[in-house]
Legacy VTK file of the C-alpha trace (Angstrom):
# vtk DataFile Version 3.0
C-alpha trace
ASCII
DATASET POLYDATA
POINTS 351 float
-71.480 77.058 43.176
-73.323 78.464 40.121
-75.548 75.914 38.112
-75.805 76.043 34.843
-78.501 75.195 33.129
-78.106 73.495 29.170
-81.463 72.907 26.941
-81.409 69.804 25.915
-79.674 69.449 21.888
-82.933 68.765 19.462
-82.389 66.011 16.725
-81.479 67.286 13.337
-84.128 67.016 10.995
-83.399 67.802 7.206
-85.923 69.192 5.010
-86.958 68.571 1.323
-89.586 70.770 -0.487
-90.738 71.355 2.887
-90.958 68.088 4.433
-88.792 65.957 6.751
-86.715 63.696 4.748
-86.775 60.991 7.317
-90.469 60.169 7.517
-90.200 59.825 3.865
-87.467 57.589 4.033
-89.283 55.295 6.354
-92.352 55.306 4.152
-90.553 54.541 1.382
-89.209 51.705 3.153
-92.568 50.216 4.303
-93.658 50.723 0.953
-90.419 48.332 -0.343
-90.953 45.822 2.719
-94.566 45.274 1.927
-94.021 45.104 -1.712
-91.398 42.520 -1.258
-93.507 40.276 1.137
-95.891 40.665 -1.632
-94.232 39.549 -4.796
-91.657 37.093 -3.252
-94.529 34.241 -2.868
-95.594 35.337 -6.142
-92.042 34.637 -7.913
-91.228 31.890 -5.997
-94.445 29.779 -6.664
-94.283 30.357 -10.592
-90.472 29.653 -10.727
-90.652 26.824 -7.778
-94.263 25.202 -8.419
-92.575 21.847 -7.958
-93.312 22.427 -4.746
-96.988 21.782 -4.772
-95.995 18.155 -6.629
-98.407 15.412 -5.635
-98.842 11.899 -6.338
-101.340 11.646 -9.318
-101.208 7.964 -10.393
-99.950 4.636 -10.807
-99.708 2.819 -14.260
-97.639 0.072 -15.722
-96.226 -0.657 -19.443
-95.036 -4.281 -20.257
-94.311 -6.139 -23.180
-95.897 -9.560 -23.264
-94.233 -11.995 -25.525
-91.783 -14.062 -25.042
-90.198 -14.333 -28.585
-88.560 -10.929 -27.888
-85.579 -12.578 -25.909
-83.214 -9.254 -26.373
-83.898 -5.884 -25.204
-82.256 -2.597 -25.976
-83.666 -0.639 -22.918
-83.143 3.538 -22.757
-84.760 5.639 -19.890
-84.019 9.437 -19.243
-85.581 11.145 -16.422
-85.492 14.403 -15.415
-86.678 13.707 -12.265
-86.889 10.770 -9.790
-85.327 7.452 -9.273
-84.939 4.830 -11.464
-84.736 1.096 -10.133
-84.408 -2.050 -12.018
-84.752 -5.245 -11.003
-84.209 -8.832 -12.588
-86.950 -10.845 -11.678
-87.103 -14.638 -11.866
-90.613 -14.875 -11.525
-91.994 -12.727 -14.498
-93.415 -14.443 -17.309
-92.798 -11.235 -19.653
-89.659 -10.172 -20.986
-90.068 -6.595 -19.354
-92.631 -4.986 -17.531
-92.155 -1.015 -15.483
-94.102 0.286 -12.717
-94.246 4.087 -12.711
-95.395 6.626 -10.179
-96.397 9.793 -11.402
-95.883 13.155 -9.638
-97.578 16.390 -10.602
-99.516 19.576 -10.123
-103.249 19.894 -9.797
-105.569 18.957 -11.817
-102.769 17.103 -14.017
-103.653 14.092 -16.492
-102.134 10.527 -15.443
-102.664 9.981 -19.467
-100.342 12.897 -20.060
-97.132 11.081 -18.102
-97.268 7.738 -20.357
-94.108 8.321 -22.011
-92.838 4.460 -22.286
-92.853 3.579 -25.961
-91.550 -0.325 -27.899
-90.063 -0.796 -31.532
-89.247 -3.639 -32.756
-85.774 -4.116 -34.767
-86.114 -7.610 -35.313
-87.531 -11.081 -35.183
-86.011 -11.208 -31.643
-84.927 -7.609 -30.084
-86.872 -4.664 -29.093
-86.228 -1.194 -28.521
-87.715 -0.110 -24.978
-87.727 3.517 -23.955
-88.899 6.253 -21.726
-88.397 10.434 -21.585
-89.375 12.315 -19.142
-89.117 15.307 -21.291
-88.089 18.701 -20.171
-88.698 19.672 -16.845
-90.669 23.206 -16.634
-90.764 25.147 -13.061
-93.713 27.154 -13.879
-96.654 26.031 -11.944
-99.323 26.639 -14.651
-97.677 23.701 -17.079
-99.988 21.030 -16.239
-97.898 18.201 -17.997
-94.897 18.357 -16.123
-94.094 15.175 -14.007
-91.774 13.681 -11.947
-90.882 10.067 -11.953
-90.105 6.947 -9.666
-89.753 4.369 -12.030
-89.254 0.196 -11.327
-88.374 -1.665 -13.899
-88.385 -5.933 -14.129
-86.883 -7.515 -16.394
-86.957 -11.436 -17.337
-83.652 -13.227 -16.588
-84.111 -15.364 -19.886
-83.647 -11.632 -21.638
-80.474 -10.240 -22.737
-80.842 -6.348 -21.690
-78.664 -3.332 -23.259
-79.300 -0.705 -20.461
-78.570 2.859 -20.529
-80.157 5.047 -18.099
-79.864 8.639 -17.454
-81.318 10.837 -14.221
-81.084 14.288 -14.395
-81.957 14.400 -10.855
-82.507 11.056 -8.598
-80.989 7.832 -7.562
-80.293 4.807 -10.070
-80.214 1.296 -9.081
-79.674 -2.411 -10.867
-79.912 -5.432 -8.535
-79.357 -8.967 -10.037
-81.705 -10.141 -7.534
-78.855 -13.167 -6.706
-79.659 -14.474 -9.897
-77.162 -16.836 -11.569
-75.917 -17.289 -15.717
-77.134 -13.934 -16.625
-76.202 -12.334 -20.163
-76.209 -8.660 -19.738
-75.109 -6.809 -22.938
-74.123 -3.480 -21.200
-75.018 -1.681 -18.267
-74.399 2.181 -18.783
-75.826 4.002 -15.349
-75.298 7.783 -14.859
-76.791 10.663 -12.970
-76.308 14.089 -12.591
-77.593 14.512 -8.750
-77.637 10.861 -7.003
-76.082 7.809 -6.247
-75.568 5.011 -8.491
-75.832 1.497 -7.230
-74.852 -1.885 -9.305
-75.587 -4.594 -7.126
-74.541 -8.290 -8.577
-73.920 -9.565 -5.047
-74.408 -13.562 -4.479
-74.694 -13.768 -8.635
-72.841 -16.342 -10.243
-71.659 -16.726 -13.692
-72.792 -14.198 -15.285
-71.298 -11.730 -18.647
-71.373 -8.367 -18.919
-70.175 -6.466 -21.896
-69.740 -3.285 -21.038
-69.519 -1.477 -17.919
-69.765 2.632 -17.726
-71.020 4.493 -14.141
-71.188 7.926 -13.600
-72.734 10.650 -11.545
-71.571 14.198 -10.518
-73.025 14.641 -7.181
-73.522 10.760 -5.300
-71.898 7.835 -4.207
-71.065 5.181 -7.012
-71.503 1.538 -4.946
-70.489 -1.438 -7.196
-70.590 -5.612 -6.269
-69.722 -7.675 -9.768
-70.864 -10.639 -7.879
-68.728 -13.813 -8.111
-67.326 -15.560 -11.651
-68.606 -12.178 -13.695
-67.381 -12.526 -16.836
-66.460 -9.248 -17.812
-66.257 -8.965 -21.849
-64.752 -5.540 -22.504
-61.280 -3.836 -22.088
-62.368 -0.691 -20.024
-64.680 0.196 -17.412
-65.487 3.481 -16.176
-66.807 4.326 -12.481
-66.381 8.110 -12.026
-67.842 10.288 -9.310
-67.420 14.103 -8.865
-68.610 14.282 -5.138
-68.961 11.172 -3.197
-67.497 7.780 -2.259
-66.677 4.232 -4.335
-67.373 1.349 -2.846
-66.021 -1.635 -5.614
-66.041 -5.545 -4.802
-65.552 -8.512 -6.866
-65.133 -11.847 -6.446
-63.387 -13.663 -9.357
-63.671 -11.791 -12.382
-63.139 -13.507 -16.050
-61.743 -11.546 -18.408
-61.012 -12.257 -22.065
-58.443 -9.254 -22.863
-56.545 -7.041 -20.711
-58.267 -5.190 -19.010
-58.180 -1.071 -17.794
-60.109 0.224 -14.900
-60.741 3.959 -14.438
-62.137 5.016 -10.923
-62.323 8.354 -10.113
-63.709 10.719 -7.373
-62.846 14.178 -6.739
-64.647 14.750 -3.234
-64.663 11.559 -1.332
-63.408 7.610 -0.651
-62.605 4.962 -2.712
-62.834 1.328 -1.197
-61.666 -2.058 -2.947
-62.892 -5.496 -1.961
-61.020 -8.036 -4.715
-60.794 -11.956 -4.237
-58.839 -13.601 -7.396
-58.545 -16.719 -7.543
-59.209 -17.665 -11.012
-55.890 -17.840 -12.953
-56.207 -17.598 -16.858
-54.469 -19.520 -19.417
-53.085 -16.873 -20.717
-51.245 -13.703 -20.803
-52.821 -11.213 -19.019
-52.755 -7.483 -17.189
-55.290 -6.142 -15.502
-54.324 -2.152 -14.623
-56.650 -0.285 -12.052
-56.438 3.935 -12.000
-57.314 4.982 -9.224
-57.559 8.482 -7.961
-59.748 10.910 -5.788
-58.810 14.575 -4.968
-60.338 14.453 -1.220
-60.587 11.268 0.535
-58.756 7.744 1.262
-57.994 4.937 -0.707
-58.545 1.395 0.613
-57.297 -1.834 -1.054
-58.090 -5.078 0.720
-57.348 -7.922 -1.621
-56.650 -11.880 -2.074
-54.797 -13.166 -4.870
-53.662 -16.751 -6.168
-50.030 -16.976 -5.473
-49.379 -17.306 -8.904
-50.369 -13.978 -9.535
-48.278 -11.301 -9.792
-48.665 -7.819 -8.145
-47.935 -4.493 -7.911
-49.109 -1.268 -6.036
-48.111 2.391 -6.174
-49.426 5.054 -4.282
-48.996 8.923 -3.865
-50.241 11.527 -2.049
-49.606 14.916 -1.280
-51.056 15.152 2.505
-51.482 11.972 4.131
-49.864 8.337 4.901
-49.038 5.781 2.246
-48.974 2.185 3.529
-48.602 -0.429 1.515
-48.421 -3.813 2.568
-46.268 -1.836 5.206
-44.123 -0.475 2.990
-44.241 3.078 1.713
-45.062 4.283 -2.141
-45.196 0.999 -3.355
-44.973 -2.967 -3.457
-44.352 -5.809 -6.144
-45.258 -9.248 -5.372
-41.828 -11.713 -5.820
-43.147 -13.498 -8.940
-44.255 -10.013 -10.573
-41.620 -10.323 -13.112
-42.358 -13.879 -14.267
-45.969 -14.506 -13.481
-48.163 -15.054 -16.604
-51.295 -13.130 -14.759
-50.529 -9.758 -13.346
-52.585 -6.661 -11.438
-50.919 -3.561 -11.202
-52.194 -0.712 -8.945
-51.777 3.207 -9.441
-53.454 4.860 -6.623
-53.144 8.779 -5.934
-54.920 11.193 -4.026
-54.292 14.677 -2.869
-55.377 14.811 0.777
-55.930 11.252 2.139
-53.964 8.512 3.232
-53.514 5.350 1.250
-54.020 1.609 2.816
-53.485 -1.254 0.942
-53.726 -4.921 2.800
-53.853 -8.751 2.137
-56.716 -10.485 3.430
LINES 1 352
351 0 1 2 3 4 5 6 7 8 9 10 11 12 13 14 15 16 17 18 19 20 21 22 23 24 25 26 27 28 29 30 31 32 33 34 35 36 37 38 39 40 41 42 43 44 45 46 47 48 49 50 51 52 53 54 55 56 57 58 59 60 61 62 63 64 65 66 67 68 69 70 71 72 73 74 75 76 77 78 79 80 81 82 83 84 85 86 87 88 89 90 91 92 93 94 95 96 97 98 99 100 101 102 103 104 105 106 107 108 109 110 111 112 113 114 115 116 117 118 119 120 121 122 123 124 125 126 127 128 129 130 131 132 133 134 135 136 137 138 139 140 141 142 143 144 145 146 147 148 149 150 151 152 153 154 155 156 157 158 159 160 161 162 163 164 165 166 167 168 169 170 171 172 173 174 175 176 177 178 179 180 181 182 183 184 185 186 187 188 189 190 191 192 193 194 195 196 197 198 199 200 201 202 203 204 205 206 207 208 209 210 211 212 213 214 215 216 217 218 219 220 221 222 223 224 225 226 227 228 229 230 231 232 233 234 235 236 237 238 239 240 241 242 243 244 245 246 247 248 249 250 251 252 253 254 255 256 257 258 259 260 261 262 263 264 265 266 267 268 269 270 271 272 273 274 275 276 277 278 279 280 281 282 283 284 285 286 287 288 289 290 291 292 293 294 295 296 297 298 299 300 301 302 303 304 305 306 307 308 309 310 311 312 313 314 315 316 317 318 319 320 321 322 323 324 325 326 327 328 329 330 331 332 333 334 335 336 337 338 339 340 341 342 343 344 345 346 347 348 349 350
């Protein structure tokens, strides 16, 4: 047979003024690579020099004398965690502990941002700001914050704190008869945790937690009396974890818990039974998770539950969508229960 011979097909090689615009490409894309590996670090490390945070210091702020027996406290940090403690061995009405966090060469003397007034013969005005947190590494007085606070139990404390970014944290420390005018917790970025567990007798006036991204974990401790008609606990992402033990109440009483991303769990023991008329109604809703009621009441109490839910099981007291305790309709003291979610199942039991 005759063989044929082919030459062998040559690549196809444009040309531009002369050149071949391939190589050009590819130089042009070195040149873009190496310009990139370049100027990334640079970018990065002026508009992320948080990263080269380290610990600069330790310094504490207190107030001294004991004929300042009420304390409006304020904190706002940017930053870091905030923990506060009551503490039955300080002398002092109030007294922080702050580590600092910042860049080289930064000034411990810059991050002293606690400052006192005094309103009165009796009450002072405690409060801390972080200020505004700037990225760029050459700002030498930017900080970041862990922050422990004690306060004296003898004090009566007005606490709002806000964290832009980090945990916040109250612990009663088991501590009984404590007067707490308000506790007002939120955070943007962390978990909130109000822990009254083993405390007896105390008051609170005013209850308000709330953080967007973190889990909200709540113990009211045993006897609280709680002297306000509302509370708010409201999460955008994350779980609720709420227990009491015998609350006092002097009004009828609303309580809004909310997540939108997450599970809400009730612990409630009620045994107290006021001398009076009174409702207590609990809201309670997530958009993503479970609902959990596990509760104990005098059976003089009268209660009711309703749940709803778009995907999941309702069971209530075995029963579907709702129950209502025999003595609803005549009991002086009653607790009534909306809970709803949108993909979750609903449990409610009687311990």
């Amino acid at each position: 047979m005759p063989i044929e011979s082919k030459t062998p097909s040559q690549p196809k090689v444009e040309y531009d003024n002369g050149k071949p615009k391939r190589r050009r490409k590819v130089i042009l894309g070195l040149s873009v690579g190496i310009i990139v590996v370049i100027i990334t670090p640079i970018i990065l490390f002026s508009i992320l020099g948080v990263i080269n945070y380290q610990h600069i210091g330790t310094y504490s702020y207190d107030e001294t004398s004991m004929e300042y027996t009420n304390l409006n406290l304020t904190i706002n940090n940017k930053v870091g965690s905030i923990e506060i403690f009551y503490d039955n061995t300080l002398t002092k009405p109030f007294e922080a502990i702050v580590e600092v966090y910042g860049r080289d060469d930064s000034s411990l003397l810059d991050a002293m941002n606690f400052t006192t007034t005094y309103l009165n013969n009796d009450t002072m005005e405690i409060s801390f700001y972080s200020g505004d947190f700037d990225f760029f590494f050459w700002d030498k007085k930017v900080f970041t914050y862990d922050i422990s606070v004690y306060i004296n139990p003898a004090v009566t404390a007005d606490i709002f704190v806000e964290a832009s970014t980090g945990s916040v944290s109250l612990s009663t420390e088991a501590i009984d008869s404590l007067v707490i005018a308000s506790i007002d917790l939120q955070s943007d970025t962390g978990s909130i945790d109000l822990d009254m567990r083993n405390s007896v007798n105390s008051t609170l006036n005013g209850l308000n937690l709330i953080t967007d991204t973190g889990r909200i974990d709540v113990d009211l401790g045993v006897r609280t009396a709680l002297n306000d008609s509302y509370a708010l606990i409201d999460t955008k992402t994350g779980s609720v974890d709420f227990r009491f033990i015998d609350l006092i109440s002097i009004d009828n009483m609303t309580w809004d818990i909310n997540t939108n991303t997450g599970s809400i769990n009730m612990v409630i023991s009620q045994n107290i039974v006021y001398p009076f008329q009174f409702l207590a109604f609990f809201d309670v809703d997530t958009s993503t998770g479970s609902i959990t009621v596990d509760f104990f009441f005098n059976a003089t109490i009268g209660y009711q539950f309703y749940g709803s839910t778009s995907t999941g099981s309702v069971d209530i007291l075995g029963n579907e969508n709702g129950y209502s305790s025999s003595n609803y309709g005549t009991a002086g003291n009653l607790y009534d229960f909306e809970l709803i979610t949108d993909t979750g199942s609903i449990t409610v039991i009687e311990t």
